[in-house]
C-alpha atoms as a printed R data frame, in Angstrom:
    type eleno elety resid chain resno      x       y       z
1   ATOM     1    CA   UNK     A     1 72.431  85.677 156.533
2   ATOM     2    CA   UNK     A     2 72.733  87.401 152.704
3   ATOM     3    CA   UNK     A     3 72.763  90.858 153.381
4   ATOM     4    CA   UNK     A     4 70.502  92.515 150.543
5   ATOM     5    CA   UNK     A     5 70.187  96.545 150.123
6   ATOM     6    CA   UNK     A     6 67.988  98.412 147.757
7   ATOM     7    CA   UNK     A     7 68.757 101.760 145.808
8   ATOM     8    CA   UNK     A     8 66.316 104.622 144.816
9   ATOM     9    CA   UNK     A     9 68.790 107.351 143.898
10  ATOM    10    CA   UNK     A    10 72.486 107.258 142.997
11  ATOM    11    CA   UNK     A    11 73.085 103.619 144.098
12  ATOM    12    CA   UNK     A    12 70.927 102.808 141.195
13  ATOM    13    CA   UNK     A    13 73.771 103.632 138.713
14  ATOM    14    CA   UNK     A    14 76.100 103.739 141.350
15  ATOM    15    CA   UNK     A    15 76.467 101.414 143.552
16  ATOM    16    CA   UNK     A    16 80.264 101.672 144.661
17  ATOM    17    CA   UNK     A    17 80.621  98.314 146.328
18  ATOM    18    CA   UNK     A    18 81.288  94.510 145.073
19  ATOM    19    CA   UNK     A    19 77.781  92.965 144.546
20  ATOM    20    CA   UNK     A    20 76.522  89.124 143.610
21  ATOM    21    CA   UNK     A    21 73.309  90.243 142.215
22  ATOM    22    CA   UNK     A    22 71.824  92.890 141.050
23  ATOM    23    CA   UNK     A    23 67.552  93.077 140.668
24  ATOM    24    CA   UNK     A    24 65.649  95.309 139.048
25  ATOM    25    CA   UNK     A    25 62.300  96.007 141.036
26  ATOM    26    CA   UNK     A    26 60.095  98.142 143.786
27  ATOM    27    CA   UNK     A    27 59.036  98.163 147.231
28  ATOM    28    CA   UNK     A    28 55.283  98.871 148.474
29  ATOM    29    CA   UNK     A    29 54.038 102.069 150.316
30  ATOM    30    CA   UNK     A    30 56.619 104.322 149.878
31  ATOM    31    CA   UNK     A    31 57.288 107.012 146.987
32  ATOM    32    CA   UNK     A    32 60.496 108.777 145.887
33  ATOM    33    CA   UNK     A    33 60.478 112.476 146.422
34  ATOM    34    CA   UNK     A    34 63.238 115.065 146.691
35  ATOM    35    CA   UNK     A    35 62.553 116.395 150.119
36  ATOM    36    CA   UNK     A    36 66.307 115.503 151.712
37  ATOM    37    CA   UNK     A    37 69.103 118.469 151.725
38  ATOM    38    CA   UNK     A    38 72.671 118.284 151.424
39  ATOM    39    CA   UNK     A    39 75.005 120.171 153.774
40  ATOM    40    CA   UNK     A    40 78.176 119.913 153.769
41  ATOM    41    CA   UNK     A    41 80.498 122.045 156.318
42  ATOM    42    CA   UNK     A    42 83.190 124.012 154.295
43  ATOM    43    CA   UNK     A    43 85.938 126.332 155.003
44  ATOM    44    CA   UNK     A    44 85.301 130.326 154.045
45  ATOM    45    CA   UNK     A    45 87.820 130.067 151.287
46  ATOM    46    CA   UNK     A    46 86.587 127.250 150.282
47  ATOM    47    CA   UNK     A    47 82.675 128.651 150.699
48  ATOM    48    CA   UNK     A    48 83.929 131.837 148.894
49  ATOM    49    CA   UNK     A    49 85.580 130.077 146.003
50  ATOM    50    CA   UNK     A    50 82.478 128.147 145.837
51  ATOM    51    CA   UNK     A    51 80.313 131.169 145.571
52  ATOM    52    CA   UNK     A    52 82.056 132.553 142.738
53  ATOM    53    CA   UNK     A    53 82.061 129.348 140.542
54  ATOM    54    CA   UNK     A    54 78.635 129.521 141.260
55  ATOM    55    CA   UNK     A    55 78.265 132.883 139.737
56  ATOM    56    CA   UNK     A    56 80.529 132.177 137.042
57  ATOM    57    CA   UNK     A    57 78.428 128.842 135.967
58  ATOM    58    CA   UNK     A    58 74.836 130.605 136.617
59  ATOM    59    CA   UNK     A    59 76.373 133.371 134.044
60  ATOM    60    CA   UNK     A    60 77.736 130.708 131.372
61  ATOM    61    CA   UNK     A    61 75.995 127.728 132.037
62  ATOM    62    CA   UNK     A    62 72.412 128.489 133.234
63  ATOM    63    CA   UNK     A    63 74.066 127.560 136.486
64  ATOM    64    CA   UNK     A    64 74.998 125.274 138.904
65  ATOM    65    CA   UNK     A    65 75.176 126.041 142.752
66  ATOM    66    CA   UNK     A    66 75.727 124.284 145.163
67  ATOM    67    CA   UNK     A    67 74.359 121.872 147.949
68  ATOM    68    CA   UNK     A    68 75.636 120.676 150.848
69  ATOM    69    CA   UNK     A    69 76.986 117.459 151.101
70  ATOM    70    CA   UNK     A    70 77.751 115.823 147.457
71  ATOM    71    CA   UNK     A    71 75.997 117.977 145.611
72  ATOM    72    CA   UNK     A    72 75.826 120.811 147.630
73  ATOM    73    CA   UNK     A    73 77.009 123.462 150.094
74  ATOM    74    CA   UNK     A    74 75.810 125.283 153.520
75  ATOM    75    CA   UNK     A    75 74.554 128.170 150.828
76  ATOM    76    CA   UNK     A    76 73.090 126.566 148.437
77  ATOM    77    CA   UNK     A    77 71.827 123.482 149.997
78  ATOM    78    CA   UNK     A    78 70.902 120.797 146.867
79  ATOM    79    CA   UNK     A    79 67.672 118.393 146.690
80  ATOM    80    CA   UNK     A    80 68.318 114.661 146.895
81  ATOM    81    CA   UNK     A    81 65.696 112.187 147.146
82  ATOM    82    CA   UNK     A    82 64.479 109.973 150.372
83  ATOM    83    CA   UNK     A    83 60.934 108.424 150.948
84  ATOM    84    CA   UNK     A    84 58.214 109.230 152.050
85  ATOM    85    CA   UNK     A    85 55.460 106.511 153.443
86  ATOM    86    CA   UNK     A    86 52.489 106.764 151.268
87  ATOM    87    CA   UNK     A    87 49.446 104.181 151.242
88  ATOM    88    CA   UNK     A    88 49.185 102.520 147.928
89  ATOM    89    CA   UNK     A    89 52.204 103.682 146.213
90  ATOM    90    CA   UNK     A    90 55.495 101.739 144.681
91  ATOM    91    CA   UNK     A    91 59.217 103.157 144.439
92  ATOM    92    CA   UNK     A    92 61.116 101.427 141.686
93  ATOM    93    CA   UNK     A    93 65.339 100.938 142.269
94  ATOM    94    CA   UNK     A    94 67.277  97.876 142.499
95  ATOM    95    CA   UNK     A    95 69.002  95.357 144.747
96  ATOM    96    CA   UNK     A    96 72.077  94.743 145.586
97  ATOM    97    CA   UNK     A    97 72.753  90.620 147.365
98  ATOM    98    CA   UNK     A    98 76.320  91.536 149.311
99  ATOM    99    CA   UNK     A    99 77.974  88.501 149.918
100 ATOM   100    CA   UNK     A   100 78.959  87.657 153.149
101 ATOM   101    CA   UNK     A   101 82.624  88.007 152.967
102 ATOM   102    CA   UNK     A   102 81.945  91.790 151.321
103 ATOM   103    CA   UNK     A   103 79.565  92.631 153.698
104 ATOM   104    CA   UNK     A   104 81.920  94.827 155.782
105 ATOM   105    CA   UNK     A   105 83.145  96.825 153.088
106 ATOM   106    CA   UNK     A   106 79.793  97.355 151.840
107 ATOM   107    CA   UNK     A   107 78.731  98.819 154.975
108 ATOM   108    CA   UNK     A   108 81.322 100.880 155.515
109 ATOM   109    CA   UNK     A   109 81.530 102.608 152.403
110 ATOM   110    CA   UNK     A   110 77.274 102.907 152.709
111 ATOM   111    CA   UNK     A   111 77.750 104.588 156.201
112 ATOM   112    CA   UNK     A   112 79.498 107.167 154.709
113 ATOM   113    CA   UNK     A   113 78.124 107.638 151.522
114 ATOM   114    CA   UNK     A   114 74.537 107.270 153.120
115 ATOM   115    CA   UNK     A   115 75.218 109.437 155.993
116 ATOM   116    CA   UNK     A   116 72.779 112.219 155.636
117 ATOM   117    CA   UNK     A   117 69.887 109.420 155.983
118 ATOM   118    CA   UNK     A   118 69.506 108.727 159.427
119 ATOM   119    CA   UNK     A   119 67.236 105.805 159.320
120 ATOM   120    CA   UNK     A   120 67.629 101.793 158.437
121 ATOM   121    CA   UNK     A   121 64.460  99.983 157.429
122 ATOM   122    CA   UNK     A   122 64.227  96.303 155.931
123 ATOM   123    CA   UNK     A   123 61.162  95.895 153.640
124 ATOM   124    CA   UNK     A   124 60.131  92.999 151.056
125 ATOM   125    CA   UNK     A   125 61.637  93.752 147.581
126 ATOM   126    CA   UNK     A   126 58.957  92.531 144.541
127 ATOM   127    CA   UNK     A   127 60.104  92.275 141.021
128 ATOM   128    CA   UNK     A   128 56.590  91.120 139.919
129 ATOM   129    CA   UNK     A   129 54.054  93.681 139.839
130 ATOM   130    CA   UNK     A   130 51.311  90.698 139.324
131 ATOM   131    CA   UNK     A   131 53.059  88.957 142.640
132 ATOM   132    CA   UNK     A   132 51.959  89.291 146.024
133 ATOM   133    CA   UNK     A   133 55.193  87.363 147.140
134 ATOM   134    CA   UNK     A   134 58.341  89.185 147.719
135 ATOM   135    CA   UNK     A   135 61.369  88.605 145.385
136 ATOM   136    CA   UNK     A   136 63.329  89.242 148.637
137 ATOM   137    CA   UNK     A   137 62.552  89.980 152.558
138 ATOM   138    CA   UNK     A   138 63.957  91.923 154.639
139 ATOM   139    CA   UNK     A   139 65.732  94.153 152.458
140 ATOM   140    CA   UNK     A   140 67.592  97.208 154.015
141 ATOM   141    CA   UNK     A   141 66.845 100.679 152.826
142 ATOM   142    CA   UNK     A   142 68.343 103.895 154.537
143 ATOM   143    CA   UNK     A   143 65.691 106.941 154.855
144 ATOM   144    CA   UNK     A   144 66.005 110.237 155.999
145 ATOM   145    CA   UNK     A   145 63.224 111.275 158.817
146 ATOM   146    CA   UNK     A   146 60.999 114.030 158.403
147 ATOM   147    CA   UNK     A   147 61.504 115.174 161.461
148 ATOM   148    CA   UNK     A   148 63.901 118.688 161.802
149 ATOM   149    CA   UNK     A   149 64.793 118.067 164.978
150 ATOM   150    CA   UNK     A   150 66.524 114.794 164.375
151 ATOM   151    CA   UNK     A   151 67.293 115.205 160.554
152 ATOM   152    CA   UNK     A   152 69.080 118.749 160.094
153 ATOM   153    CA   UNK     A   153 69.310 117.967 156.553
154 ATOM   154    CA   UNK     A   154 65.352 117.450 155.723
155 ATOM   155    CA   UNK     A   155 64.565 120.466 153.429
156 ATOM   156    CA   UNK     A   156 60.935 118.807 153.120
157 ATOM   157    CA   UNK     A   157 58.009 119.470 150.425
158 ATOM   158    CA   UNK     A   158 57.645 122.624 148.000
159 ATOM   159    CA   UNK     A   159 56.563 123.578 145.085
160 ATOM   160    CA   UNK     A   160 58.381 121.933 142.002
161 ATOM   161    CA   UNK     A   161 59.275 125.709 140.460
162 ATOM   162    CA   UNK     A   162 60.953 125.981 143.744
163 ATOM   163    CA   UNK     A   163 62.593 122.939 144.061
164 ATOM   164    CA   UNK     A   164 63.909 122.940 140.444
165 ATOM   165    CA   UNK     A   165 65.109 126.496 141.004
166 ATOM   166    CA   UNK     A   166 67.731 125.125 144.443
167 ATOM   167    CA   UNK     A   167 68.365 122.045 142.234
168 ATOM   168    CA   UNK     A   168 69.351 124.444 139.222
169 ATOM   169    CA   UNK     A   169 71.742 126.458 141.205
170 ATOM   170    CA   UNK     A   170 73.437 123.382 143.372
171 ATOM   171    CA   UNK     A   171 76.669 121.968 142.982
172 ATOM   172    CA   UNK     A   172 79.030 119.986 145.348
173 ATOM   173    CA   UNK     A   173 81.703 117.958 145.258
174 ATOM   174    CA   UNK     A   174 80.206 115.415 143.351
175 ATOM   175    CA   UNK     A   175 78.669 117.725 141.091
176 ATOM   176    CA   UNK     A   176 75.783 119.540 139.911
177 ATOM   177    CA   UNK     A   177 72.913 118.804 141.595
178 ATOM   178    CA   UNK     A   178 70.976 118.702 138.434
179 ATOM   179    CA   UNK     A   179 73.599 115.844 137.028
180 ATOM   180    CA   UNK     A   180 71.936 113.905 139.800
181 ATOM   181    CA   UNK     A   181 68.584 114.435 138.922
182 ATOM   182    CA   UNK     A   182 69.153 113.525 135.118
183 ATOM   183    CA   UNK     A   183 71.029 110.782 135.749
184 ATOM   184    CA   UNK     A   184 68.325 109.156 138.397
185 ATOM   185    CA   UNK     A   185 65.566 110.376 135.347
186 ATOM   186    CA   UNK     A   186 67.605 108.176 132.596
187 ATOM   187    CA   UNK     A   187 68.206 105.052 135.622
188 ATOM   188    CA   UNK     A   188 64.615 104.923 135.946
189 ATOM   189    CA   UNK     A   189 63.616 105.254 132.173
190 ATOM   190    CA   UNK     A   190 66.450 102.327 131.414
191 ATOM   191    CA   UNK     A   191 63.977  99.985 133.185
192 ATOM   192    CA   UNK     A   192 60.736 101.538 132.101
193 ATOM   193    CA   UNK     A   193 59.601 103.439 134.860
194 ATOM   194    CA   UNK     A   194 57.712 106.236 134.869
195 ATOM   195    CA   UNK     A   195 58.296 108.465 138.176
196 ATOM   196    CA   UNK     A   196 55.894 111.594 137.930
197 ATOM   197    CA   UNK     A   197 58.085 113.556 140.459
198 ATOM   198    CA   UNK     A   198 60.986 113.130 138.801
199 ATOM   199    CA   UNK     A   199 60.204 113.891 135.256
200 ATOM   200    CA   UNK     A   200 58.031 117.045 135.996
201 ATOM   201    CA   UNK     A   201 61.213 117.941 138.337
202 ATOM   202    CA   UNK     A   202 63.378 117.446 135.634
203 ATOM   203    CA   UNK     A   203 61.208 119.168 133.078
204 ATOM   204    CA   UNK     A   204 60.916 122.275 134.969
205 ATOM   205    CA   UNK     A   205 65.232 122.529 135.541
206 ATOM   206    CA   UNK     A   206 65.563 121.969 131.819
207 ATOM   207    CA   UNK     A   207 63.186 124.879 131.520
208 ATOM   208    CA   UNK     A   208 64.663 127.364 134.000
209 ATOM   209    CA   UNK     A   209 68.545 126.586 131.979
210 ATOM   210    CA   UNK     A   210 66.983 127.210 128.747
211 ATOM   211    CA   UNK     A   211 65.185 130.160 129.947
212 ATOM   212    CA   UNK     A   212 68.607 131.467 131.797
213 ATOM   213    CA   UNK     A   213 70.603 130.513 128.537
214 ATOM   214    CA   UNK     A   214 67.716 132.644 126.261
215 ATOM   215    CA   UNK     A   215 68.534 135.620 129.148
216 ATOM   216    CA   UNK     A   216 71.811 135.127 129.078
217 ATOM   217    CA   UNK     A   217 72.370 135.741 125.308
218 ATOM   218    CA   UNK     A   218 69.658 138.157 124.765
219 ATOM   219    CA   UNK     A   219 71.793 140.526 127.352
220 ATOM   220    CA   UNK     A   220 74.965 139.565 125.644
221 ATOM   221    CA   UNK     A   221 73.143 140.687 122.455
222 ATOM   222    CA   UNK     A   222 72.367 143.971 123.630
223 ATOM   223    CA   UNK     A   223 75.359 144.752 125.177
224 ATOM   224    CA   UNK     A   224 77.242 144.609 121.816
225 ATOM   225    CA   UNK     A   225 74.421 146.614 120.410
226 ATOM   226    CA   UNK     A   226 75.292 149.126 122.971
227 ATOM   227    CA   UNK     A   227 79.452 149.339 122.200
């Protein structure tokens, strides 16, 4: 059997596995939001050293913090996306057809990179919005639950101020958290798709760096008034 997985955040742009085909499309009853954390256990040098990047970057950069996992840290937990089942709503992403004989690696290198989700589902995969036939069936998605108790990592709904101010301040190893949120924000405008929650997420961080920068400079400013 083909083994076919779909990506709604980094695997978009990313997939970081051999692939036969790639499809550009959505799945039905589910919407994109960036409810899942990312914790990643660190050492105290390592948590320290982290700390004062982070201070360093929020003072020169408008900053970037940190999450958990990739693109965060037990401190400063980041925001990555998951979905949540909603009634009448599409998620755009892609597919991925694995062929058999790089199905193994696939999955292995998805277990770990995907391990903060800890659900599989398999869902039909539509690339015609004017089609009530799948593209593809049975398609395999990893989701994180909303439940605390089994998903230590589910950060869950706030405001978007709020989340745009943890997203601003994140940064793991893989890198600011807001360099994931701009880079799924281009993905999704490369194949004309217009994701509310993730532009008006990624409007509001723009707005909290420029208004750190603005801060930032003014204080400069009047500190070499002041000498």
């Amino acid at each position: 059997m083909v083994m076919w997985v779909f990506g709604y955040g980094s695997l978009i742009w990313k997939a970081g596995f051999r692939y036969e085909e790639r499809l550009v499309g959505f799945i039905h009853g589910y919407r994109r939001v960036f409810y899942q954390g990312r914790r990643e256990e660190s050492t105290l040098l390592g948590m320290c050293f982290s700390f004062l990047l982070i201070a360093l970057l929020l003072c020169l950069n408008g900053g970037d913090a940190g999450s958990t996992d990739h693109r965060g840290t037990p401190s400063f937990p980041g925001r990555t996306v998951t979905l949540e089942a909603t009634a009448g709503e599409v998620c755009w992403g892609v597919a991925y057809r694995i062929s058999e004989e790089d199905e193994k690696t696939a999955l292995e290198s998805l277990e770990v990179r995907e391990k903060q989700y800890d659900m599989k589902v398999y869902l039909d995969f539509f690339t015609d919005p004017g089609s009530e036939r799948p593209s593809v069936s049975g398609v395999m998605v990893y989701v994180a639950s909303a439940d605390k108790d089994l998903n230590k990592n589910y950060l869950g709904p706030a405001s978007i101020e709020e989340m745009a101010m943890q997203i601003v301040r994140a940064r793991g190893p893989s890198g600011p958290n807001r360099e994931y949120l701009f880079h799924l924000e281009d993905a999704l405008a490369e194949f004309g798709c217009e994701d509310t929650h993730v532009s008006d997420l990624a409007g509001a961080v723009r707005r909290i760096i420029m208004e750190t920068e603005a801060g930032f400079c003014l204080e400069e400013a009047s500190n070499g008034l002041v000498k």
